[in-house]
C-alpha positions as CSV (number, residue, x, y, z in Angstrom):
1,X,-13.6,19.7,19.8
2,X,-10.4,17.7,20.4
3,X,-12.3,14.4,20.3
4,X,-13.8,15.5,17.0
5,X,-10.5,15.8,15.4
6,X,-9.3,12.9,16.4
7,X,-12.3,10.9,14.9
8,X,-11.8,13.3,11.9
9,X,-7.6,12.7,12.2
10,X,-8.9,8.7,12.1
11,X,-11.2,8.6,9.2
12,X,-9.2,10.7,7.2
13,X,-6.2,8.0,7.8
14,X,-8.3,5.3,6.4
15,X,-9.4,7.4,3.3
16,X,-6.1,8.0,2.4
17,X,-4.3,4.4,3.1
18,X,-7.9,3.2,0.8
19,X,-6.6,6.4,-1.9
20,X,-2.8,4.8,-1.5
21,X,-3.6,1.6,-2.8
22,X,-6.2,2.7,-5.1
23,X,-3.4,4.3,-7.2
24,X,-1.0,1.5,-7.0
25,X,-4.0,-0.5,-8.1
26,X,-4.7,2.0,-11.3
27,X,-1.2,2.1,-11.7
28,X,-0.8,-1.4,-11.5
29,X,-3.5,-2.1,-14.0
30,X,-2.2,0.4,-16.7
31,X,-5.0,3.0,-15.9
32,X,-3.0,6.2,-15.8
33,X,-4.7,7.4,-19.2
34,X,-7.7,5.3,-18.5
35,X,-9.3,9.3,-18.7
36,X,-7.6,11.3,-21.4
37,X,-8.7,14.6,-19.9
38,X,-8.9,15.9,-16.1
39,X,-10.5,16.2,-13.5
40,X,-13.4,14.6,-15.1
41,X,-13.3,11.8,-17.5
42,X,-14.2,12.0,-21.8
43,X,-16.0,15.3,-20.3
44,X,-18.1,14.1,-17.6
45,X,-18.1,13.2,-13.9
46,X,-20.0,10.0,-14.4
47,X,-18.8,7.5,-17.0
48,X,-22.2,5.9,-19.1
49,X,-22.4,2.1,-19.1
50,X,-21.6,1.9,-22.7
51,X,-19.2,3.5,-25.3
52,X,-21.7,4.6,-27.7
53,X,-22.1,8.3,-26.1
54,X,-18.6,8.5,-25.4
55,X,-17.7,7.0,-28.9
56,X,-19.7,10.0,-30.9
57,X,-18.1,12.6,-28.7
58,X,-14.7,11.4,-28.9
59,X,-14.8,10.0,-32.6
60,X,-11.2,7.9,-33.6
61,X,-10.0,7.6,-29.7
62,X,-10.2,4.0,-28.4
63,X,-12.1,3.9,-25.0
64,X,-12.1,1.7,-22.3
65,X,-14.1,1.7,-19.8
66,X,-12.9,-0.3,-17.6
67,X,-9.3,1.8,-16.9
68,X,-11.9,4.9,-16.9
69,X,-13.9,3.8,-14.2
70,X,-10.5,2.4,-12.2
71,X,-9.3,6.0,-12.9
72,X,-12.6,8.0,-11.6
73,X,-13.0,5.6,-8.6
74,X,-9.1,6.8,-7.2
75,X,-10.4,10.2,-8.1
76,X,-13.4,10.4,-6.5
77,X,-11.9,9.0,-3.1
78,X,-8.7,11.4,-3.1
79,X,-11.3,14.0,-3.9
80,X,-12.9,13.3,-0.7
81,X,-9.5,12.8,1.2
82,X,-9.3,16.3,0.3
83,X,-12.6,17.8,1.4
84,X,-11.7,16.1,4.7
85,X,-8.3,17.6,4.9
86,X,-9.5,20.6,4.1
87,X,-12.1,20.4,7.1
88,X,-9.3,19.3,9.5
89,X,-7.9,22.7,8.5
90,X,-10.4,24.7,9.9
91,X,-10.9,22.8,12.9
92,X,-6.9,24.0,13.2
93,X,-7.6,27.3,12.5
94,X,-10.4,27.3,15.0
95,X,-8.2,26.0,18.0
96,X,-4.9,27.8,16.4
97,X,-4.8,29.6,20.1
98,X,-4.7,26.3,21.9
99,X,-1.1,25.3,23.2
100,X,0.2,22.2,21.4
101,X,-2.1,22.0,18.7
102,X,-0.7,20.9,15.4
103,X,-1.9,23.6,13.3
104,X,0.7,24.0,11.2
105,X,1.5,20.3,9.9
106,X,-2.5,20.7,9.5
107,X,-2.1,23.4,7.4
108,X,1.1,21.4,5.5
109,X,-1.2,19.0,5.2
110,X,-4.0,21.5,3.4
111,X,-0.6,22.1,0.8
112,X,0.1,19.0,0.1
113,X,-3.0,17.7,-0.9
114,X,-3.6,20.6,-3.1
115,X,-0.2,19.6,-5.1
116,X,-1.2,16.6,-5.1
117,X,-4.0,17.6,-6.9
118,X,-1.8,19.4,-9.4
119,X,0.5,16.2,-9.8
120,X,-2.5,14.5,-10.8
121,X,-3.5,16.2,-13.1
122,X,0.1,16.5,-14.7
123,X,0.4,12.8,-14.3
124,X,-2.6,12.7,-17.2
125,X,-1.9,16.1,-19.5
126,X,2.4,15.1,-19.4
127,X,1.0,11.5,-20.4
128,X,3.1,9.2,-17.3
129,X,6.2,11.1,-17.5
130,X,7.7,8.9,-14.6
131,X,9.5,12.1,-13.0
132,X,5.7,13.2,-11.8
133,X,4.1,9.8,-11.5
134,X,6.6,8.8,-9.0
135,X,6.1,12.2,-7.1
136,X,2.3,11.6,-7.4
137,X,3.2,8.3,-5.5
138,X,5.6,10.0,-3.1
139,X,3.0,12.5,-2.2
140,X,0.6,9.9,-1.2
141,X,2.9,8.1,0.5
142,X,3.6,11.3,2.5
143,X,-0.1,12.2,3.4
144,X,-0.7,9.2,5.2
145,X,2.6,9.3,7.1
146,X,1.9,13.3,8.2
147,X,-2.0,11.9,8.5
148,X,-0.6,9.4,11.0
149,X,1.8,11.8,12.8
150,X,-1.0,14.6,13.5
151,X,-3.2,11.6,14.8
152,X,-0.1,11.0,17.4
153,X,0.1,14.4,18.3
154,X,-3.8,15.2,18.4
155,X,-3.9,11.4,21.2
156,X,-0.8,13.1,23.1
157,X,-2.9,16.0,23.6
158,X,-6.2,14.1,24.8
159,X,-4.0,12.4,26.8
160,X,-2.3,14.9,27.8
161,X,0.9,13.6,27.5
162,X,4.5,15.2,27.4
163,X,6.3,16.3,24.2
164,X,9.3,13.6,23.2
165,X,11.4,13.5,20.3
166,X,11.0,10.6,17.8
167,X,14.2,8.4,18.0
168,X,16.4,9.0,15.7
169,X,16.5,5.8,14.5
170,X,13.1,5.0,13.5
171,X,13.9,8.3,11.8
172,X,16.5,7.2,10.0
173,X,14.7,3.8,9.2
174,X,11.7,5.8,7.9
175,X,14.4,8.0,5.8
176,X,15.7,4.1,4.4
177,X,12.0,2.7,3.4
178,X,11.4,6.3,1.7
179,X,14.3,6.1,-0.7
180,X,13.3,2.4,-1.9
181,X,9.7,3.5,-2.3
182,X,10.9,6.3,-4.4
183,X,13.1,3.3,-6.1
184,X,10.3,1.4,-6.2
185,X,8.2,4.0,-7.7
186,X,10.6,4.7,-10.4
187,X,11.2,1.1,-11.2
188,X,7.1,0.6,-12.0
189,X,6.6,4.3,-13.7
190,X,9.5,3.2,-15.9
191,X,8.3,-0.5,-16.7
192,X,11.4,-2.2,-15.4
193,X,9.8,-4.3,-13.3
194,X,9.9,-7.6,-15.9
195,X,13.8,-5.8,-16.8
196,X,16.0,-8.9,-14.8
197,X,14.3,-12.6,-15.7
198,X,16.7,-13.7,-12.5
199,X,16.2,-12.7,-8.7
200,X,19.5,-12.5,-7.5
201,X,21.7,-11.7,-10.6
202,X,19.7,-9.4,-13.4
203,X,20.4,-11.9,-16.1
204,X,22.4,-15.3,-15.3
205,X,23.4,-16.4,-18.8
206,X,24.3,-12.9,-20.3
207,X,26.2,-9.9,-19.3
208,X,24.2,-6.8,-18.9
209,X,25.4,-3.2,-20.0
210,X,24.2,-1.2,-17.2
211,X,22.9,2.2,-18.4
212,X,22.5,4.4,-15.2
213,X,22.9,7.5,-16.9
214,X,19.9,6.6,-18.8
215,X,17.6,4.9,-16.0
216,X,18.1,7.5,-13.4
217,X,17.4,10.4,-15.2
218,X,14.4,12.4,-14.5
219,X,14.1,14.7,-17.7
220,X,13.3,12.3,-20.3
221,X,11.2,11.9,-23.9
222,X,7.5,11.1,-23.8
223,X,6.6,11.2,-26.8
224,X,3.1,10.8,-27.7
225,X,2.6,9.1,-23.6
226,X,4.9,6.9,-21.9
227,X,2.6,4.0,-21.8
228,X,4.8,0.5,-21.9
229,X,8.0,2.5,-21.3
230,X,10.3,3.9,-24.1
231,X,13.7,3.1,-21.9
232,X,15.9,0.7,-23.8
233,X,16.1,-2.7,-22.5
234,X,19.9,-1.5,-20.4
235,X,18.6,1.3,-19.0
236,X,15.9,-0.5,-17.6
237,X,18.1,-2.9,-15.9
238,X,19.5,-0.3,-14.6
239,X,16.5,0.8,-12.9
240,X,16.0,-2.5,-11.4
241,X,19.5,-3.2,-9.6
242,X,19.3,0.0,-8.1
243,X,16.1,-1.4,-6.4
244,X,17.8,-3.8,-5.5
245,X,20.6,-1.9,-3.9
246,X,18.4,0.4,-2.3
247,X,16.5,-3.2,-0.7
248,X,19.8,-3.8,0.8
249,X,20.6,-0.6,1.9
250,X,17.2,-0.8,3.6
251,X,18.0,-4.3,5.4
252,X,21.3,-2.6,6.6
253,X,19.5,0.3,8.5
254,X,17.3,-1.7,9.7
255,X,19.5,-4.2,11.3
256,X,21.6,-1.3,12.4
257,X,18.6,0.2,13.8
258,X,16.6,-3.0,15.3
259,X,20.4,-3.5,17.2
260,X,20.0,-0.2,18.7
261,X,16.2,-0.1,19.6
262,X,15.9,-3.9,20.8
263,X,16.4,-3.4,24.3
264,X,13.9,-0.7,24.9
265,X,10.8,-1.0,26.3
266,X,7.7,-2.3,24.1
267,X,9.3,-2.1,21.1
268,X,10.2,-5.5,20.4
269,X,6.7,-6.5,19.4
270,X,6.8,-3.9,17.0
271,X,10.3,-4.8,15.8
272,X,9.5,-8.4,14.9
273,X,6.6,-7.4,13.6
274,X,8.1,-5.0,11.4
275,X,10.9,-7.6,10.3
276,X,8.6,-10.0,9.4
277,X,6.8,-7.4,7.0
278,X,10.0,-6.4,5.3
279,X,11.1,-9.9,4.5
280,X,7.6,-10.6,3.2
281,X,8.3,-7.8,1.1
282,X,11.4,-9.3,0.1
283,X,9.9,-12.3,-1.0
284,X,7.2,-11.0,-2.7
285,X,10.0,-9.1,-4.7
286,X,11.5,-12.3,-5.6
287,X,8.4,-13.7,-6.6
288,X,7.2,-10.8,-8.7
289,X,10.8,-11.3,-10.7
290,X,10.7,-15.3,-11.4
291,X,6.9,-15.0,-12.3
292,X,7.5,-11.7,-14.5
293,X,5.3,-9.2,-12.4
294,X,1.5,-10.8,-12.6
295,X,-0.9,-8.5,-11.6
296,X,-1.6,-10.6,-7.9
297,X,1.6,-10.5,-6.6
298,X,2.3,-6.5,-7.7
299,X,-0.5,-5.2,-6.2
300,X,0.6,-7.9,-3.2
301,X,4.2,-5.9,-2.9
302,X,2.8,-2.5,-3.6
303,X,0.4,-2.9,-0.7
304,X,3.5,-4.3,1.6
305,X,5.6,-1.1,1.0
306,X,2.5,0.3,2.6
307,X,2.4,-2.2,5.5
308,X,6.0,-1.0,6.3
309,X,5.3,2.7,6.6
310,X,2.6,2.2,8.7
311,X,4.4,-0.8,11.3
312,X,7.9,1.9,11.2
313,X,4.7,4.6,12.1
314,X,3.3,2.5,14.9
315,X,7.5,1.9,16.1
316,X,8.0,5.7,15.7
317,X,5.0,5.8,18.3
318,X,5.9,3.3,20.3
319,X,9.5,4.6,20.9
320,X,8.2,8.1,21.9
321,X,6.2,6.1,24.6
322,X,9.9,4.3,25.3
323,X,11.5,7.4,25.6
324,X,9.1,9.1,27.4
325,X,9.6,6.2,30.1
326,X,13.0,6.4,30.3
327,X,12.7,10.1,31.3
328,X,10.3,9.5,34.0
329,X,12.3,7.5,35.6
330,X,15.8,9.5,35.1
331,X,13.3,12.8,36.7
332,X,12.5,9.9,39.3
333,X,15.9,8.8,40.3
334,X,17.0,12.7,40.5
């Protein structure tokens, strides 16, 4: 049974890094409304190959199907990310009398996915009001880190490994890279990305008027759908340098943290590793800022924020096994 939820522990952490990047990709590619209606799309589960049906249902709304079928494709796999989440809960339930088992982060799990669900479906009937799209992103985000940490625990087990406390560093690193990718989520749910045409000042030739009040506020007018933004070009900015900031506060931890974690065993693979994603990331940022945000290189730095949760993942594994070590041999020496 253990085995089995492992394998089950593994596929589902594929599904849901494949569901992850799916929804930066309909993101990404305007496709948040790509289905005006949920959970299916124009009315049905299976969009026709031409517009004709859809058009004499649906007479006076423009369709594309394109966005639709972008839509229904992220739907369809975080439908199945649930069905398998949902399984992994009753496998939990089934072994809730076995010592160690992580039955209740698979039963947070079962909760999560289910708001999920409900965000989105708000993301399409509140029409991208960027409070719940970058939620809907968060909540992603957070599925495949708790995917990753029942994995960990259900390998400890099969193992048969001792219990260790995650450093508190990789902690706070993790903490760090979760701000900016709520930043970063907030920056592309309120079109700011194209807001700065320079990458290290916001504008070099003109002084900006920073509207913070404006760009961070999370109760905002849609309207008839927030398609294209309806933030004024200051607030925006706005949006942008506090990115920005929250990059650097990211780089600061980490150094802070990389100081405190480099002499511990096995985990400076795993550090440089880690620093070499993050500066990629910080490139890519640069990039996406003097070529105004094409489609290749957004997808290229959503799917990096993703390459940092799972390499801090992998170091908050690693430094378990660290610690564990250094325990052995303090119980040795004594």
């Amino acid at each position: 049974m253990m085995r089995w939820s492992l394998r089950l522990a593994t596929l589902a952490i594929g599904l849901a890094l494949v569901v992850v990047l799916l929804g930066g990709w309909t993101r990404l590619n305007d496709a948040g409304l790509g289905c005006p209606d949920w959970p299916g799309c124009y009315g049905t589960w299976i969009l026709p190959d031409d517009h004709s049906e859809l058009s004499e249902r649906h007479p006076g709304v423009v369709i594309d199907l394109r966005k639709g079928w972008i839509e229904m494709v992220h739907r369809y796999a975080a439908g199945t990310l649930g069905v398998l989440i949902l399984l992994m809960s009753v496998m939990a339930y089934r072994q809730r009398h076995r010592h160690g088992y992580p039955v209740a982060l698979s039963y947070g799990l079962l909760l999560l996915v289910v708001a999920q669900g409900i965000f989105g479906m708000w993301t399409v009937t509140l029409r991208l009001l960027p409070a719940v799209v970058t939620l809907h992103l968060l909540g992603g985000l957070a599925t495949l880190t708790l995917l990753i940490l029942l994995r960990q625990r259900l390998m400890r087990m099969v193992q048969k490994e001792s219990h260790t406390s995650a450093s508190p560093w990789v902690r706070l690193m993790l903490m760090a890279l979760f701000v900016q990718l709520a930043l970063g989520g907030w920056t592309s749910t309120n079109y700011a990305g194209w807001a700065c045409s320079d990458w290290f000042y916001c504008h070099r030739d003109q002084v900006v008027d920073y509207d913070f009040v404006a760009g961070l506020n999370p109760v905002m007018s849609v309207g008839p759908n927030y398609e294209g933004g309806l933030l004024p070009a200051e607030a925006r900015a706005a949006i942008q340098v506090t990115h920005r900031l929250g990059a650097l506060m990211l780089f600061v931890v980490s150094l802070l943290g990389t100081a405190k974690l480099w002499c511990r065993s096995g985990l400076r693979r795993p550090l440089c590793g880690y620093w070499i994603l993050l500066l990629t990331q910080a490139g890519l940022g640069v990039a996406n800022v003097i070529w105004l945000l094409p489609l290749g290189l957004a997808v290229a730095h959503h799917a990096g924020a993703v390459a940092l949760l799972l390499m801090l993942m992998h170091l908050n594994s690693r430094a378990r096994v660290a610690e564990q070590e250094i325990n052995h041999g303090y119980l040795v020496a004594h």
